[in-house]
C-alpha positions in Angstrom: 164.3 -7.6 43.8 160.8 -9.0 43.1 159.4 -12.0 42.5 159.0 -13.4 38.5 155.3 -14.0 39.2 154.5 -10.6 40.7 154.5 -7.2 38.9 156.9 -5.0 40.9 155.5 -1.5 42.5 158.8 -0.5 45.0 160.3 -1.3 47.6 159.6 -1.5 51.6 162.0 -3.2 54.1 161.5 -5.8 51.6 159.6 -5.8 47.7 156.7 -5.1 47.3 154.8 -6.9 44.6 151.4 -6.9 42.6 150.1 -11.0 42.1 148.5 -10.8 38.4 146.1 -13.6 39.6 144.7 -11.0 42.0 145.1 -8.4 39.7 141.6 -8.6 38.0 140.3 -7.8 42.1 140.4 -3.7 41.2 142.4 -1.5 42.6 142.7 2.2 44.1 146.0 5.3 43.3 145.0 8.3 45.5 146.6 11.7 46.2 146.9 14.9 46.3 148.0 16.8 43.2 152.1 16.5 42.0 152.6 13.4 44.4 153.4 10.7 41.6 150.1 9.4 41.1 150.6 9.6 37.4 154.4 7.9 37.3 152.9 5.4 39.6 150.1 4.7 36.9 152.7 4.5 34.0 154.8 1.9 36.1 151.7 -0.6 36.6 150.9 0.3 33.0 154.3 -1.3 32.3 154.5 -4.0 34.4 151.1 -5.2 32.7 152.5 -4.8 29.3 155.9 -7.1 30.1 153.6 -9.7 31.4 151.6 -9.5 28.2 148.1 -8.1 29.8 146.4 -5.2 27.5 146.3 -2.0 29.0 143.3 1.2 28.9 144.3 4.3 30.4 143.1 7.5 30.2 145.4 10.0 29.9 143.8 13.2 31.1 147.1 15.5 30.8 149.0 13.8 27.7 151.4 12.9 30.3 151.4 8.9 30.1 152.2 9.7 25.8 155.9 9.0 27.1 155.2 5.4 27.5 155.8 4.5 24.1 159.6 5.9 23.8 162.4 5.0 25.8 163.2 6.8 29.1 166.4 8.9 29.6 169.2 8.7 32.2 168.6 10.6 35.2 170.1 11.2 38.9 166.9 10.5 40.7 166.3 7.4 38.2 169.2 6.4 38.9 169.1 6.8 42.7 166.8 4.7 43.0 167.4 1.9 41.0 170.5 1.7 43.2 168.1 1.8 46.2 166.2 -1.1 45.1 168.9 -2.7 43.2 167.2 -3.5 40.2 169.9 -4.8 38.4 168.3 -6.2 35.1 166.8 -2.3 34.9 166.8 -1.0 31.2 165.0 2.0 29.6 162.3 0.6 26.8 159.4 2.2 25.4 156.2 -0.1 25.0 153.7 -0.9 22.1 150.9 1.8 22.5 147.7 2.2 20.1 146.4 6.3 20.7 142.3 7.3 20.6 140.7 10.0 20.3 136.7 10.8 20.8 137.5 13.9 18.4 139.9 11.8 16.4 142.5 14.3 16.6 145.4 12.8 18.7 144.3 9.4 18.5 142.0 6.6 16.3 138.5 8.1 16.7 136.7 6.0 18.9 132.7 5.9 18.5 129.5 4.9 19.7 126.1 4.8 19.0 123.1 6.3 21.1 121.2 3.3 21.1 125.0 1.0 22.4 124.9 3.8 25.5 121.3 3.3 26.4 118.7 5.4 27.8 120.5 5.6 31.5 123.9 6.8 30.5 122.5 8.7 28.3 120.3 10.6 30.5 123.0 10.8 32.8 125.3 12.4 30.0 122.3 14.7 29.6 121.7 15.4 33.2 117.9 14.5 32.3 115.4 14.6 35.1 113.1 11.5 36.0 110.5 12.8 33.6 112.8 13.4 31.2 114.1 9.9 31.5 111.1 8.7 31.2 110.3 10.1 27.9 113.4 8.9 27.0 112.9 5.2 27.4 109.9 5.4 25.8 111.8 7.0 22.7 114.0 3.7 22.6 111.0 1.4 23.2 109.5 3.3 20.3 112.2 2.8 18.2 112.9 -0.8 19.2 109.5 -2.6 18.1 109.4 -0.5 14.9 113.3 -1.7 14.3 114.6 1.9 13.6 117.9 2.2 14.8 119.5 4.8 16.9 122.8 5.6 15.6 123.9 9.4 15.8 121.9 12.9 17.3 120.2 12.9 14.1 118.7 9.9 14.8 117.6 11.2 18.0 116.3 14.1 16.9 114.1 12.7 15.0 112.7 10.2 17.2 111.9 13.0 19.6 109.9 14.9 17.1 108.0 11.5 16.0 107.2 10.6 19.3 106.2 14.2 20.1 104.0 14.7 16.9 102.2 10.6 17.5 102.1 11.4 21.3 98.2 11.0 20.9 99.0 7.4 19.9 101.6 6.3 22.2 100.4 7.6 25.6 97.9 4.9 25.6 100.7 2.4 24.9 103.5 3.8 26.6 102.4 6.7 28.9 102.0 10.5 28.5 104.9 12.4 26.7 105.2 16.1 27.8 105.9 18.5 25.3 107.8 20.0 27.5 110.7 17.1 28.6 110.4 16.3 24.8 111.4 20.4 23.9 114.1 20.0 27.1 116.1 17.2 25.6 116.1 18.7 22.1 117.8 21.3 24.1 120.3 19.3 26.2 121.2 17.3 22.8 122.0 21.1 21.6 124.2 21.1 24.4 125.8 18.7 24.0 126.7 18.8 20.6 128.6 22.2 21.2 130.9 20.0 23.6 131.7 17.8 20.7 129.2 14.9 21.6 128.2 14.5 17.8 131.6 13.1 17.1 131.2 10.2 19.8 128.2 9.1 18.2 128.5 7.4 15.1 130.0 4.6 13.1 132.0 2.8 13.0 131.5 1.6 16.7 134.8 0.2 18.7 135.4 -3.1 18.7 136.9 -4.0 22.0 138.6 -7.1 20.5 140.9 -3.8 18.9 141.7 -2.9 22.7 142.7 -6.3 23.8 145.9 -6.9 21.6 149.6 -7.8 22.0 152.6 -7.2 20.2 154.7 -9.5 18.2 157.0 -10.3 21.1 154.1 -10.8 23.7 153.7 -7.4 25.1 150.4 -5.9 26.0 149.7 -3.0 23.7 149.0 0.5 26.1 145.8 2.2 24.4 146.1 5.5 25.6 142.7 7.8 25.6 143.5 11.1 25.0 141.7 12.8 27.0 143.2 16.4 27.5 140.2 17.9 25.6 137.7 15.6 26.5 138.2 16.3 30.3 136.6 20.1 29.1 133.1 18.4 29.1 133.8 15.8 32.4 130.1 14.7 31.6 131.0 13.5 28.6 134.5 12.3 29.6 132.4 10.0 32.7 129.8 8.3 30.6 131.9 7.3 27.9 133.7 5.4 30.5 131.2 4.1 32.2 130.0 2.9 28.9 133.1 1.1 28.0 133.1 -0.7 31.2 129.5 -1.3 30.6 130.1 -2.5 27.3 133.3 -5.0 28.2 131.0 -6.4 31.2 128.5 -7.2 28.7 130.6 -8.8 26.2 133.4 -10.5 27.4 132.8 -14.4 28.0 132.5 -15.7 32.0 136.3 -16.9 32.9 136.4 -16.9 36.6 139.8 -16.4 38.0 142.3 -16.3 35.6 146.3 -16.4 36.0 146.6 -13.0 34.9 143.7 -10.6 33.6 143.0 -10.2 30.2 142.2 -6.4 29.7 143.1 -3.9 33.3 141.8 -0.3 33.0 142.9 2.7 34.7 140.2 5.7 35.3 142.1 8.8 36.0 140.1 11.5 37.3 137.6 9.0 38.8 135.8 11.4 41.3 133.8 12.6 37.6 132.4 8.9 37.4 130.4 9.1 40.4 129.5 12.8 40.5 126.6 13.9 40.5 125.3 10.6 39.5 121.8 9.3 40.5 121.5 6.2 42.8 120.4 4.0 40.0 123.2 4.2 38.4 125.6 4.2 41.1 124.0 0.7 41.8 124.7 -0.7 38.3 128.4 0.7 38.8 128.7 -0.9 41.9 127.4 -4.2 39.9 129.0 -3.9 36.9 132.8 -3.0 39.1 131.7 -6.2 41.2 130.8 -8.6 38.6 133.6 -7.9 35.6 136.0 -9.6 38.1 134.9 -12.6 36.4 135.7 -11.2 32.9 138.9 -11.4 33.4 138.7 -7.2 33.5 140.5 -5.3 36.6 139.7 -1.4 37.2 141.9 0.8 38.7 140.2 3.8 39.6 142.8 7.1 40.1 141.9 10.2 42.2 142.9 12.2 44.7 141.3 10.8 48.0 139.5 7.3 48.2 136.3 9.4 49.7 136.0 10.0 46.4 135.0 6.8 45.5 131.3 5.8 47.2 131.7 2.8 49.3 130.1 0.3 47.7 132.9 0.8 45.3 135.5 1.4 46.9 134.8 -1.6 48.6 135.4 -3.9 45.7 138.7 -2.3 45.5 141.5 -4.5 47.1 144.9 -3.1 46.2 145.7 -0.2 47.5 147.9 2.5 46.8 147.9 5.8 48.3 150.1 8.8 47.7 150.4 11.6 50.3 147.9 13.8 51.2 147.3 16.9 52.7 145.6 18.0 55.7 145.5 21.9 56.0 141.9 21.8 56.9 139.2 20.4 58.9 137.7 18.7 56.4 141.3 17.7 55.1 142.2 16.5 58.0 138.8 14.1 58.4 139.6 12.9 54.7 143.2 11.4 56.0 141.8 10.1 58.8 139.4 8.3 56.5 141.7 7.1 54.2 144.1 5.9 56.9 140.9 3.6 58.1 140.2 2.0 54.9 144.0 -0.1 54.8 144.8 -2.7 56.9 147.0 -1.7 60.1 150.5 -2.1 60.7 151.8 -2.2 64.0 155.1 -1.0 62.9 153.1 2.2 60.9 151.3 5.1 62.5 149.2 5.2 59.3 147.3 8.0 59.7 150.5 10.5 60.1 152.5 8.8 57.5 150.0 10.0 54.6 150.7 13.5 55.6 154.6 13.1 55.6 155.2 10.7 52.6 157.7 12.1 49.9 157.0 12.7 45.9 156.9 8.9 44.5 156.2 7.3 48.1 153.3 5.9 49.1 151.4 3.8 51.3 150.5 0.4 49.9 148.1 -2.5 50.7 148.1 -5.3 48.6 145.9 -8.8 48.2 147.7 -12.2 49.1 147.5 -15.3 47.1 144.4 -16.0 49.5 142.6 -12.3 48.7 143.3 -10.8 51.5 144.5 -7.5 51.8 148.3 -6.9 53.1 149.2 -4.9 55.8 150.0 -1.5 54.5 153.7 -0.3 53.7 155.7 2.9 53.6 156.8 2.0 49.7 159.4 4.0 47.6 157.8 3.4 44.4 159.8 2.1 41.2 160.6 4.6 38.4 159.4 3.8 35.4 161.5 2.0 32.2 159.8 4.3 29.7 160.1 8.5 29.1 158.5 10.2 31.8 156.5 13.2 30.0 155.0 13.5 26.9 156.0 12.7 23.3 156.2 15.3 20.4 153.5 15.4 17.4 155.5 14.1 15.4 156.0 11.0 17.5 152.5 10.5 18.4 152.1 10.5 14.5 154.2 8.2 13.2 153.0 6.0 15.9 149.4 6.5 14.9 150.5 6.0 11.5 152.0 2.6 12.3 149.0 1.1 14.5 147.7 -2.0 14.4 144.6 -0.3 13.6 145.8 2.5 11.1 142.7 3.4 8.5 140.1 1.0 10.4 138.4 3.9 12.2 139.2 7.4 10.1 136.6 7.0 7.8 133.1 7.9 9.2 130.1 5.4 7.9 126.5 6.7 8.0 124.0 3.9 6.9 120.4 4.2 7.2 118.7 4.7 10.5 115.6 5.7 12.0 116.4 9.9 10.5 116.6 8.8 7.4 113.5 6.3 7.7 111.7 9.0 9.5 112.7 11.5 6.9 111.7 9.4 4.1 107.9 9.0 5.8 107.7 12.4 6.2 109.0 13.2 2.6 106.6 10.8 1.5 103.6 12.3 3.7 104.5 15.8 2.3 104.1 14.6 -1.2 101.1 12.6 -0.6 99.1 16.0 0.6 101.2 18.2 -1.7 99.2 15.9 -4.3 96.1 16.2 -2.8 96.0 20.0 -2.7 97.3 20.2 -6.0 94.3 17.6 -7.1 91.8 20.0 -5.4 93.6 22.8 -7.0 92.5 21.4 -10.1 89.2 20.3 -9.2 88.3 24.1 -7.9 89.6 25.0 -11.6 87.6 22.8 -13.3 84.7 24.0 -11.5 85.0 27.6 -12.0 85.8 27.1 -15.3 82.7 24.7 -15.8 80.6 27.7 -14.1 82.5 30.2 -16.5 81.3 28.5 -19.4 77.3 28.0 -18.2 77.3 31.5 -17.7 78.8 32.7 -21.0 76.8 30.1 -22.7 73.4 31.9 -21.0 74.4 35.1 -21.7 75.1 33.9 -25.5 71.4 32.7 -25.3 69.7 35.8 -24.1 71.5 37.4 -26.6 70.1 35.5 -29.2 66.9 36.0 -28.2 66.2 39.4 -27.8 68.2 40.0 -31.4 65.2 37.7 -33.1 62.6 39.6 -31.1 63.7 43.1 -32.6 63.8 41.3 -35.6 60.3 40.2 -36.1 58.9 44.1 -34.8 60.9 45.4 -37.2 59.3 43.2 -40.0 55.9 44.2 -39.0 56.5 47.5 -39.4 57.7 47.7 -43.0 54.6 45.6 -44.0 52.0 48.3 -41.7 54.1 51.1 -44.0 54.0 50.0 -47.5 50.0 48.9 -47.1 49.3 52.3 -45.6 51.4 53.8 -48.3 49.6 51.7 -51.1 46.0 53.1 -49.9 47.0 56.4 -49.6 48.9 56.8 -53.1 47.0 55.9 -56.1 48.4 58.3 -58.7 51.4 57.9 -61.4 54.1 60.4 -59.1 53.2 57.6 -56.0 54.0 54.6 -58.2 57.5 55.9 -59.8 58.3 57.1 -56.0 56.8 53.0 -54.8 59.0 51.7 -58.1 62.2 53.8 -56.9 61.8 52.5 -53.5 61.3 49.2 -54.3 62.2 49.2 -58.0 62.2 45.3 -58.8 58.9 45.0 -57.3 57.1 47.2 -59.4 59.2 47.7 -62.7 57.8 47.3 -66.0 54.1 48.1 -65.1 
């Protein structure tokens, strides 16, 4: 039986137990598909629960769910609680708080672009160096104007600020291609079809949320669901990284604590490093190095410790490895580097073992009370006190319903950032020249109608005078007829014809 101070893993020729002061020194679970690398997982999960340490796991299949309800009687259970005699052994379930990036099986659990930073980020966008580049100077844009960078949207819009003032900033910042500027608005495209938009947004996690117990001491299990997130493994990676990055960042120095105060297990940890540029690999290998001393442990899960880079797996001091397979070359070089990285027992032909090991055996090295790493064990592992499988819906939502942090998250909050700033400024650009053209609109009116008006007003005048000058011939010619008509007529018949022309002139004479 083990030890009250240790958190029990199986059993060897004697038990074999995890110290929780060493517990915060990382740790690796390795093997080959359907060799108990999961049950395994669930069984530290517990053991850090009972000795009230909070517990993040992602749970990649929906398997782990089972955690949180009681386990059922079984023959192999039962074997080998008999094997180990583990006579206090009792099926329980443990307190468990479900996320959900989508918000769909779980609390939605969100971000913000500017809280990943420009180097997850353009690892989550698989950006090149030029296209990093224009991405820094995006968020160093944004940073001394005070604009922050909370969704896509925000994004978005920053790109098409610093792309239309690129004139202005290249002098201050460096040249922005219009090209890498066009290629991100792409990738964000992208990534918004995998679901990415939901990640980013408010309100953020608060990690305090993560690091809770129950009311009778028990670390609370948050389980990630992660069965539709593993679709985009991009997306799945960074947001972990991020959370490590974030809890290395926030949590307060406390050197070497009795027991950890937050241990996180990364299933499917091969998608961490993948792929990933050397920059970043050296702030994981500082960040995994350093959060020792934040009271954090990591426990990375995958199926062969070559998938971990060295400089990682390096910081990783407990040891578990299932069985592996070596049906190739290549398979066969992997074992031999596994068997390499434990520390040798005389009594254990290391290398062989990982081939022959059973379903829920493994090969474990563990650290001392000094640090140093144990020699390695053939270990039957223990089952696990909780149901092994997942829970129904229904179960998952009564749970969810019943959470610590039921309501906190659900509803979405979208205060103002740098879109809506930027959208503002350009709304108020727009109306500044849709005044102006509307002002020279009116001025090109005015004018035409100012020219419409001298021209009538010319015409009206050359009118005028050409009426007066028909006028005054017309005049004259009356007078040059009624002289001519006077000379010529002198009798009576002329002056009655001269008095019936112009009868008031001549009448009565």
């Amino acid at each position: 039986m083990a030890e009250q101070q240790t958190i029990f893993i199986g059993q060897a020729e004697q038990a074999v137990g995890l110290l929780p002061k060493m517990a915060n020194r990382h740790g690796l679970i390795a093997g080959a598909t359907g060799t108990g690398k999961t049950i395994t997982m669930q069984g530290l999960a517990e053991g850090f629960s009972e000795l009230g340490v909070p517990v993040f796991l992602a749970d990649v299949k929906g398997d782990v769910s089972g955690v949180s309800q009681p386990g059922k009687p079984h023959p192999k259970v039962a074997e080998r609680v008999e094997i180990m005699s583990l006579d206090s052994f009792a099926f329980t379930g443990f307190p468990v708080t479900f996320w959900d990036v989508f918000g769909e099986l779980g609390h939605p659990v969100r971000t913000t672009i500017s809280e990943m930073g420009p180097l997850l980020l353009s690892r989550l966008l698989k950006l090149n160096e030029v296209q990093q580049g224009v991405l820094n100077l995006v968020f160093r844009v944004a940073d001394d104007n005070g604009w922050l960078l909370l969704d896509l949207d925000d994004l978005r819009a920053m790109l098409k600020f610093v792309a239309d003032n690129a004139a202005e900033y290249r002098t201050l910042y460096g040249n922005v291609s219009a090209a890498s500027v066009g290629a991100i608005q792409r990738r964000l495209i992208g990534l918004e079809d995998q679901g990415g938009a939901q990640l980013f947004s408010e309100p953020v996690l608060n990690l305090d949320d993560l690091m809770q117990t129950d009311e009778d001491g028990k670390g609370i299990i948050n389980l990630l669901a992660a069965n539709k997130l593993m679709n985009s493994p991009q997306l799945y990676s960074t947001f972990l990284l991020w959370l490590m990055a974030e809890l290395f960042e926030q949590l307060p120095e406390v050197g070497d604590p009795d027991k950890p105060k937050l241990v996180l297990f990364f299933d499917e940890a091969h998608l961490i490093f993948k792929d990933a540029p050397k920059v970043l690999l050296s702030k994981i290998e500082q960040v995994v190095r350093l959060i020792r001393s934040k009271g954090v442990g990591v426990y990375f899960v995958t199926q062969n410790p070559t998938d971990i880079p060295d400089s990682v797996l390096g910081q990783l001091g407990n040891r578990i490895q299932h069985a592996l397979r070596a049906y190739t070359a290549k398979d066969q070089k992997a074992v031999r580097a596994a068997a390499q990285t434990f520390r040798a027992n005389p009594k254990l032909d290391t290398e062989t073992v990982i081939t022959q090991l059973g379903v829920g055996e493994a090969l474990v090295s563990l650290l001392d009370e000094k640090g140093r790493p144990g020699i390695v064990q053939q270990t039957l592992i223990k089952p696990p006190k909780s149901q092994i499988g997942p829970i129904k819906p229904g179960q998952r939502k009564t749970l969810m319903a019943q959470s610590l942090v039921a309501g906190v998250y659900e509803k979405e909050v979208d205060r103002e950032s740098a879109y809506e700033i930027l959208t503002a400024r350009a709304d108020k650009v727009a109306e500044q020249q849709a005044s102006s053209k509307a002002a020279a609109a009116r001025a090109k009116e005015d004018a035409a109608a100012e020219k419409a008006r001298l021209a009538k007003e010319k015409a009206r005048n050359a009118k005028s005078r050409k009426s007066k000058s028909s006028t005054r011939r017309s005049d004259s010619a009356m007078d040059a007829f009624v002289k001519s008509a006077m000379r010529s007529l002198g009798g009576q018949v002329g002056r009655k014809l001269i008095r019936g022309v112009l009868g008031s002139l001549f009448g009565g004479r």
